[in-house]
VOLOVEX-544992 format. One record per residue (C-alpha): x, y, z; residue in one letter. Coordinates in steps of 0.05 Angstrom, whole numbers, plus 5000, padded with zeros to 4 digits. Layout:
BEGIN
XYZA
...
***
This chain:
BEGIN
707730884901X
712131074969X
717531274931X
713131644884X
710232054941X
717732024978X
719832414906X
714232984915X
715733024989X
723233234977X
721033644919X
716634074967X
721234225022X
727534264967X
723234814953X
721335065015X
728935085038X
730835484973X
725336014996X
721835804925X
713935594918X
714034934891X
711435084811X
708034314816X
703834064877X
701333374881X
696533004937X
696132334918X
694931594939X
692930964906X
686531154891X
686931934871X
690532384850X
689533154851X
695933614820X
696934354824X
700434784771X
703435444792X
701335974749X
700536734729X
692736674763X
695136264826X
695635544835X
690635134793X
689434464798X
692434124735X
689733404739X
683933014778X
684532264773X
681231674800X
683331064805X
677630504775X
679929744771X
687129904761X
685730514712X
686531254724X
680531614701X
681032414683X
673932624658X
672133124708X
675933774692X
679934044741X
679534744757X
682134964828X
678135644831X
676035844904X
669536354909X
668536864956X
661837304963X
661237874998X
656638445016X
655839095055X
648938985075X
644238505098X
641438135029X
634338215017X
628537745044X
624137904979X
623637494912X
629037764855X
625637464808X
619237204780X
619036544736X
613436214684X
611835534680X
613735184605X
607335284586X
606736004610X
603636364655X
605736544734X
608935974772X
606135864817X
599236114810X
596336464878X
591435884889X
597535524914X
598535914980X
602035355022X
606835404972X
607436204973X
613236295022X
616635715005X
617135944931X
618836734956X
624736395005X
627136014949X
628036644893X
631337104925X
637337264910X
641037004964X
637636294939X
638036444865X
646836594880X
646237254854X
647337604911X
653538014937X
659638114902X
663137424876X
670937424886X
673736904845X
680736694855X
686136194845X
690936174909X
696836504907X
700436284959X
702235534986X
705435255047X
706034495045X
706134135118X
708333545089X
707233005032X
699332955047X
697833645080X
698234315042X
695234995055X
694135544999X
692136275021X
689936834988X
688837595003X
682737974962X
681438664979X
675638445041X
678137845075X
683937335074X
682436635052X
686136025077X
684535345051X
688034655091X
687634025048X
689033385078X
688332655048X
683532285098X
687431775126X
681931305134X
677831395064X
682731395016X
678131674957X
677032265016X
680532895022X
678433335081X
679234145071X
678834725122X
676735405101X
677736005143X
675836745126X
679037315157X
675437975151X
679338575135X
672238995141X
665138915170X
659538675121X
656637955101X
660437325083X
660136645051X
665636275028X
663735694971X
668435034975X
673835014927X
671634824854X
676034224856X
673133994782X
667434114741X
663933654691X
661033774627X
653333604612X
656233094564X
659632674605X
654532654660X
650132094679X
646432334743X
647032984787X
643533114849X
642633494916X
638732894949X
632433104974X
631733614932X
632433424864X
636332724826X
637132714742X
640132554683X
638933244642X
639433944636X
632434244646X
632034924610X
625235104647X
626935404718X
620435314751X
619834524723X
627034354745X
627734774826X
619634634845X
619433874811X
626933634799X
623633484732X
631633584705X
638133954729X
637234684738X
640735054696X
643135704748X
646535584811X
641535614860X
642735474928X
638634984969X
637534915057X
639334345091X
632634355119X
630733915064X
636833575048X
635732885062X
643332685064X
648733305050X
651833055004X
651233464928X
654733034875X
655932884805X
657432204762X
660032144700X
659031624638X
665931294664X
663431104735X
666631694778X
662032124827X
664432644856X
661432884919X
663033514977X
660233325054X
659933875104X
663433555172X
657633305211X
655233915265X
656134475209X
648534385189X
642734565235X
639834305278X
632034165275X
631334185345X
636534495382X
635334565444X
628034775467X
623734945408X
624434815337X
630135015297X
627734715232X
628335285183X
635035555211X
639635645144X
647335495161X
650335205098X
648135275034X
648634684985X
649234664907X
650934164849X
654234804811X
659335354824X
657836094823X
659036064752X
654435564736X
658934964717X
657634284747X
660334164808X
658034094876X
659134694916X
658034774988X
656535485019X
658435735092X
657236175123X
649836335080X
650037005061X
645837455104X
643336935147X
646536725224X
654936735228X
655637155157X
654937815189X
662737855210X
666938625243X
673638595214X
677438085253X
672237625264X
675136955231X
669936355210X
672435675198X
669035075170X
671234375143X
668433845084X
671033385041X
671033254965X
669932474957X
672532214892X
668231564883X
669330984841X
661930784838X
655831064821X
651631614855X
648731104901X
655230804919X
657231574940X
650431604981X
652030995025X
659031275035X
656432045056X
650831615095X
655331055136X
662231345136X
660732045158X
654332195193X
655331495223X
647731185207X
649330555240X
651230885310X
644331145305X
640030615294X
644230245352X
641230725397X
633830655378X
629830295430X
622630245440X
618230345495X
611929975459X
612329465416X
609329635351X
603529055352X
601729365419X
600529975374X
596029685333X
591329375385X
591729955422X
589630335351X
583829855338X
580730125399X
582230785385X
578630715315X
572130345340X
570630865385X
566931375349X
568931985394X
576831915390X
576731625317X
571132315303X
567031675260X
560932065217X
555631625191X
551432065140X
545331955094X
547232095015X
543731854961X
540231354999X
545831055036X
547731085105X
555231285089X
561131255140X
567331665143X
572331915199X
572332775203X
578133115155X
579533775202X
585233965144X
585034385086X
580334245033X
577734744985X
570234975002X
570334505070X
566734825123X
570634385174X
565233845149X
570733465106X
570132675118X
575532175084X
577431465098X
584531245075X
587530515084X
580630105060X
585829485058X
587129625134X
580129715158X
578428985115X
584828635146X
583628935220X
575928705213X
578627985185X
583827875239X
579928085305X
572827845279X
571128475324X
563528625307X
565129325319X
568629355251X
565028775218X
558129025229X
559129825246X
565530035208X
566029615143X
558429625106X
558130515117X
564530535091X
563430065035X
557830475018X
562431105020X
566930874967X
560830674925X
557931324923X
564931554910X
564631354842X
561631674786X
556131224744X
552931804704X
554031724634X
559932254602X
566032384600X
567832224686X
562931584688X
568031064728X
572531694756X
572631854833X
568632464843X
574232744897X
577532444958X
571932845011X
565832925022X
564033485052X
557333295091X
553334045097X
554234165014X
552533385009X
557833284955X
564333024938X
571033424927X
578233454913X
583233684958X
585034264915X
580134474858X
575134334819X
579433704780X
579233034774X
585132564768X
585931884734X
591031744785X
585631924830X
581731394800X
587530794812X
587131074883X
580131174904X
577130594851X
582030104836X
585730054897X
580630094948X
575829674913X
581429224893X
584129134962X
576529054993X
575028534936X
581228094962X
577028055018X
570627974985X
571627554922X
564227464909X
561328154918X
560628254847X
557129054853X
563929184872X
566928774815X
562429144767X
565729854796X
572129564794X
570529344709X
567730104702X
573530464732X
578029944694X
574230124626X
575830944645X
581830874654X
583830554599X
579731064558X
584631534589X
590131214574X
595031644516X
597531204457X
604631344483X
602430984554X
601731524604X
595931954623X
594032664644X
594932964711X
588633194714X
581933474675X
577434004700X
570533754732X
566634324689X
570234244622X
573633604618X
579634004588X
585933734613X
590334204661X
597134164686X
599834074617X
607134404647X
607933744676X
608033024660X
603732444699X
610232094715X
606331764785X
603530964782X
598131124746X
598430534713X
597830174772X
590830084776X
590429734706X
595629154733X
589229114798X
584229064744X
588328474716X
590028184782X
582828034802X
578728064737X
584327694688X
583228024625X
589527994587X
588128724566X
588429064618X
595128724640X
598129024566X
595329664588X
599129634655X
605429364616X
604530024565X
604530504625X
609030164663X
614630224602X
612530994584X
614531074660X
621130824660X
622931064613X
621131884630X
621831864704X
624931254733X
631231354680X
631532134682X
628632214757X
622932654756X
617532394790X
610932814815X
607032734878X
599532614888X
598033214940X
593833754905X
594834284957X
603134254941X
601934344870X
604533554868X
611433774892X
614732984889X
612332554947X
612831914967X
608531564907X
616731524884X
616431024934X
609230734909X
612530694851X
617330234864X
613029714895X
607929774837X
613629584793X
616128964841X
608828764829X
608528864758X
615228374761X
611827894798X
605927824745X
610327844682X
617127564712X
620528134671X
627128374697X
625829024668X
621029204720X
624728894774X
630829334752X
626529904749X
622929824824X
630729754846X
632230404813X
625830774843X
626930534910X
634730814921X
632331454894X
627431404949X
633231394988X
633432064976X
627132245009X
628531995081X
633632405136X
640332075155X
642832775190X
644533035235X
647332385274X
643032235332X
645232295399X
643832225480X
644332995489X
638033205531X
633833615499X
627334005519X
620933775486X
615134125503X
617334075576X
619633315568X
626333195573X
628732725511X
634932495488X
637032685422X
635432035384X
628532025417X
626332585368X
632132515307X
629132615248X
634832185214X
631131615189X
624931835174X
621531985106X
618432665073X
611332775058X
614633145000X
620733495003X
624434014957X
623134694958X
615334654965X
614534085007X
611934095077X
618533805105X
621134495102X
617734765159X
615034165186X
619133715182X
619932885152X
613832495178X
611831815226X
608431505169X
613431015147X
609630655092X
615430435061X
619430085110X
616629375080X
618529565016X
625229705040X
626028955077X
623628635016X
628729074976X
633728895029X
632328175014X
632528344934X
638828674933X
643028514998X
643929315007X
643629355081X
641730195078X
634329885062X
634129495119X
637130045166X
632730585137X
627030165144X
628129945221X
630330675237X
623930975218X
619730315244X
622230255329X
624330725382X
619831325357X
615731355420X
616132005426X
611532175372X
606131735393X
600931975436X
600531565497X
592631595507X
590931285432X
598230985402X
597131375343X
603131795322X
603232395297X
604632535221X
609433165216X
615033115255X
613333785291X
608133565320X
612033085366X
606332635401X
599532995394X
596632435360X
592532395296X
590833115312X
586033365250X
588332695216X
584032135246X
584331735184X
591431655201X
591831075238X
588630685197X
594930745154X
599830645216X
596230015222X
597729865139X
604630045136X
606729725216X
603128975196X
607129095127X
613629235164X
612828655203X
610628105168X
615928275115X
621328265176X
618227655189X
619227335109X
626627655114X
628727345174X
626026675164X
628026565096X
621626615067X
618726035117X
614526465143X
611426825085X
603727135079X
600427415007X
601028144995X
595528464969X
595429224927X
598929844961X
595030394993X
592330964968X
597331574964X
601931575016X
606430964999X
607930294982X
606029845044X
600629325022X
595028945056X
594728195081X
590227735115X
584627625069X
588726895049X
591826445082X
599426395085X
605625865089X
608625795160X
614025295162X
610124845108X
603525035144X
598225325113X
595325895162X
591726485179X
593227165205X
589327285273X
589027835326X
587827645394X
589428155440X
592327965508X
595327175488X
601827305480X
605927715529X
613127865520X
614628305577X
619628645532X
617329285481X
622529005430X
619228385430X
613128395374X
609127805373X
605027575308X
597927105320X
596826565267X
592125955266X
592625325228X
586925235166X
585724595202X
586024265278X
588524605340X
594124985325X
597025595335X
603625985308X
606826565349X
612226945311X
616127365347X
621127865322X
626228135356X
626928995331X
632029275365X
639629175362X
640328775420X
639928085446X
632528055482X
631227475543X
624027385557X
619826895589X
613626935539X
606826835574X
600826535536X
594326585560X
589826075519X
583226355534X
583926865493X
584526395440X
578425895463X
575825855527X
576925305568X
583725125533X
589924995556X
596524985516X
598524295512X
605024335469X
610224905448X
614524795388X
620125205375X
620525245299X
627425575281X
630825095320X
625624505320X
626324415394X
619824215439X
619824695496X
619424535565X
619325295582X
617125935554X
624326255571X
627926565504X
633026945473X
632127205408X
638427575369X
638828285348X
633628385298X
632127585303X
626027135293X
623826585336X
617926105301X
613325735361X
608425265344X
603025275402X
597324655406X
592624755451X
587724155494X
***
């Protein structure tokens, strides 16, 4: 291989001497190889090849074409086009108006790449530096292109390029990245421009394929990093190869630059095709029209990537953009809380008994005193009189756990009585069905959150879930068996022959809408619930039926749909439900299939969460606070929905990290440490999004740390998805000795499960989970402490987990009386490494466990 380079390297500056442009160029190393061809056009590249266990593989086409796009004026703002949905009629209809500007931003023509005038050129001129540096150039008739390519010398499947435009006149640039190769829909096996859309297909219809991902749009478009989860557009093909372009980290924006928010700035421009709409990912700066583009004659603009030539899948290509470049791990080292996160969730449970911070209703409906915390968001026909409750597995377990009668006796039997009413018992076509998430308490009736519909996934939510989860708890209360049989019974009346169900009916007509797109959500779910506490083998089939017709249309292709009504259910994070309903499914049947298929789900999650730009210890100003960069990063944290109509483009990824369990136990599946990393950088160190009065965080990230704001239901769900964190931290890092039984995910926002309501395995013990505020003290906010007590005698079990990066020395304080008064501890056994101590003092490793054993006199 040195001499093969050695003979190219003499070739070029043979050449050079002679005043001759080489006719062959070649930039090579073990592991690719990319080779110019002199021709009448320019220089085109001849050959792309990877290297893939010891065999060069050529099926991306090469191509070589460089595209510049100009323009005399400022692009327009306004839509250029107008699209219908597959089964016709306007997408998307004017009810939708969250959606309205996100839709308008996202067709014009700057977005749909039809804007300017599109130079397309092959370089004619070349100037080789030496055997693994070349620079082509080019003049068109407004602006001089120069192009440096370099083979990384540190990622050898890498090479990094330099563009720089030179403006001969005044007017509006963006130069695309080089079209290094292009790949034919035949030989691809996945495409994607993560957080925006992942798949296996062509998708013909426009509005089905740019709102939903539901396939690969067909047309060029160009998407904003503001919902780019990692910048990375790529391409695989059938052979293994993925070829991916990364912007150099600091070309994107920045969501909060200095001051104020900065979220919707547009820098680059990002796209799995070229200009010409062939497959290959394309990256755009400056973005036509919008900040840097406008350029006097003169006026040069630079900008670097790289093309990364892969031999792996797309996921392999993810961790690489992820790591390698925007430097994850450097990140996460920085995160470091200020409260511990089971400090949170005592300081929560006060927050939520108090009926004035929690805004707690109690109302009288159809003969029931009904409970339900204030909804202040949007909901068609509320009067700001919406009332919803959310995590009903997190109010049971927080109840269980504190025996506080605050919950037990004041929370729990109005809320019970909510969900009862909830359900529909009328004969017809609905009886069994959820009536709608709200209840708005001046029209004394129940609603959706966007229309006059009712959804069978609604029903696995707001039935088979809640009930499900609250009958873990209750195994005897057999009214709310007999709800859980008739919502069990509806659904499976809804269920198609083929396995999946409809998105939705309308409430007046029982006609079924939404027939543009397909139900591909865990719908199914609630039919493996109905098995899991009432054991008929039929329902389990069902579940098995959906589960399959699931796969096999979104977890294979990647289309998935989200469960919020008011975004038109842009994808959201039931892609992340989904992959926990399937690990459950797996756990029933012990079919790998599922298992597989949860796997799959949960690294296109991946897709859904920030890892840009790389956090930092800049000081920034926060609403007068001064935070460093990392305090606030969104890099780490997961969307509400994303895409073009999701709410992370304005506002931003969100606190609620409901799946950061799923990602430890996926961790702990697969040995991929981006679950673990993702999971722990969305879990610690966000302190400054939680409001210091109530420990609830907010939701959007824009919000920073007003609290629940018109989301009190919230923290019931921080307290879900934190115990879930934790206690699966705590089955990771103790090699399953410490290990509690999951019960069903929560309704809609994501897969974190409940626990408490049965006894678990501690080091061959069986015990229970407890909350008892104020016994153990760590003196460190790193430092989260978990309360369990023996089923039987005097014993107690403090886990402690160690989530940060760093070593942590404590001296842990125990105060017995909050346990029973009148006690004293007698003994303290440390479990991981069976030592009797004589002192509380401790060190726990980065991300450790320590196990004590605690027996009181």
């Amino acid at each position: 291989m040195k001499y093969y380079l050695s003979l190219f390297s003499y070739l070029f500056f043979a050449a050079i001497t002679f005043g001759q442009s080489p006719k062959t160029i070649t930039l090579g190393n073990k592991n690719i190889q990319i080779v110019w061809q002199k021709s009448a056009e320019g220089y085109r590249i001849q050959k792309v090849a990877v290297n893939k266990n010891g065999k060069w593989v050529t099926d991306l086409a090469p191509s070589g074409e460089y595209t510049l796009l100009f323009s005399e004026t400022k692009p327009s703002a306004e839509s250029a086009e107008t699209f219908d949905k597959i089964t016709g009629g306007k997408f998307p209809e004017d009810a939708y108006h969250y959606q309205q500007l996100q839709w308008k931003e996202s067709t014009t023509a700057v977005s749909l790449n039809t804007a300017g005038k599109a130079y397309h050129f092959f370089p004619a001129h070349v100037k080789v530096i030496d055997s693994k540096h070349i620079q082509f150039s080019q003049e068109t008739e407004v602006a001089t292109v120069t192009a440096d390519w370099k083979l990384d010398e540190k990622f050898h499947n890498d090479i990094q390029v330099k563009q720089t435009i030179t403006p001969k006149t005044k007017g509006f640039f963006s130069l695309a990245s080089p079209t290094l190769a292009t790949l034919s829909p035949d030989k691809m096996s996945w495409v994607s421009v993560p957080g925006y859309f992942q798949g296996n297909f062509m998708q013909k219809n426009f509005a089905l394929a740019y709102a939903y991902g539901h396939g690969i749009p067909d047309r060029p478009v160009i998407y904003r990093e503001r919902c780019a989860s990692t910048l990375s557009p790529l391409v695989s093909t059938k052979s293994g190869i993925t070829l991916s372009v990364i912007p150099e980290p600091g070309l994107a924006r920045d969501p909060w630059a200095k001051d104020k928010i900065t979220q919707t700035d547009w820098f680059i421009g990002l796209s799995h095709m070229n200009r010409k709409s062939q497959l290959s990912p394309t990256l755009y700066y400056p973005v036509l029209g919008e900040e840097r583009s406008e350029r006097e004659a003169g006026q040069e603009i630079s900008y670097g990537f790289r093309f990364s030539l892969v031999a792996g899948d797309w996921f392999q290509a993810l961790n690489h953009a992820i790591y390698d470049i925007y430097n994850f791990k450097e990140g996460l080292a920085l995160r470091q809380s200020k409260q511990s996160l089971t400090d949170r969730i005592e300081k929560m449970h006060h927050y939520l008994i108090d009926p004035k911070t929690s805004l707690w209703n109690i109302e009288e409906y159809k003969g029931k005193q009904i409970g339900a915390q204030s909804y202040l968001g949007g909901v068609v026909g509320s009067n700001k009189d919406a009332m919803k409750n959310s995590d009903y597995g997190a109010m049971w377990m927080l109840a269980h756990e504190t025996k506080d009668p605050e919950l037990t006796q004041k929370v729990l039997p109005p809320a019970e009585n909510f969900k009862l009413v909830q359900q529909m018992t009328d004969e017809g076509f609905f009886k069994g069905a959820i009536e709608g998430q709200y209840y708005l308490a001046k029209s004394k009736k129940f609603v959706e959150e966007w229309g006059s519909v009712v959804e069978p996934i609604g029903l696995t939510y707001y039935v088979m879930l809640d009930i499900g989860n609250m009958l873990l708890f209750e195994p005897e209360n057999n009214e709310l068996k007999e709800r859980l049989t008739l919502g069990a019974e509806k659904l499976l009346s809804w269920q198609k022959p083929d396995g999946s169900f409809a998105v939705a009916y309308d409430r007046k007509t029982d006609a079924e809408l939404f027939k543009d797109i397909k139900d591909v959500r865990p719908t199914f779910y609630g039919l493996l619930v109905a098995y899991r506490i009432l054991k008929d083998e039929k329902y389990l089939k069902a579940a098995q039926k959906g589960a399959d017709w699931f796969i096999k249309n979104a977890v294979e292709t990647g289309a998935f749909l989200g469960v919020c009504g008011d975004a038109r259910y842009a994808p959201d994070f039931a892609t992340g439900q989904s992959a926990q309903a399937l690990l459950d499914l797996f756990d029933i049947t012990k079919d790998k299939r599922y298992q597989a298929a949860a796997i799959t789900s949960a690294k296109i999650y991946v897709g859904s969460i920030y890892t840009h730009p790389i956090p930092s210890k800049k000081i920034k100003i926060v609403n007068g606070v001064e935070r460093e960069d990392w305090e606030i990063s969104q890099a780490g944290l997961s969307f509400e929905h994303g895409g073009i109509f999701g709410s992370a483009t304005r506002h931003g990824p969100i606190q609620l990290a409901s799946h950061a369990g799923l990602f430890i136990r996926m961790y702990g599946i697969t040995g991929e440490q981006i679950f673990a990393d993702l999971a722990r950088s969305a879990a610690i160190g966000r302190d400054a999004f939680v409001d210091p009065k109530t420990s609830v965080a907010s939701y959007y990230w824009q919000a920073m740390n007003r609290g629940a704001g018109p989301y009190p239901h919230h923290a019931w769900w921080q307290i879900g998805w934190i115990t879930d964190y934790l206690l699966s931290e705590a089955a990771l890092r103790s090699a399953e000795k410490v290990s509690f039984p999951r019960g069903f995910v929560t309704p809609k926002v994501g897969p974190h499960q409940s626990y408490g309501f049965a006894s678990g395995n501690i080091y061959g013990t069986r015990a229970n989970l407890m909350i008892r505020e104020g016994f153990a003290q760590t003196g460190s906010p790193s430092i989260d402490p978990l309360l369990a007590k023996a089923e039987s005698g005097d014993t107690y079990f403090v886990i402690l987990l160690n989530n940060g990066t760093q070593a942590v020395a404590l001296n842990l304080s125990l105060n017995s009386e909050k346990l029973r008064a009148g006690s004293k501890v007698k003994t303290i056994k440390n479990l991981t490494s069976g030592q009797l101590l004589t002192d509380t003092k401790l060190q726990i490793p980065g991300f450790g466990i320590q196990v004590l054993e605690v027996n009181l006199q």
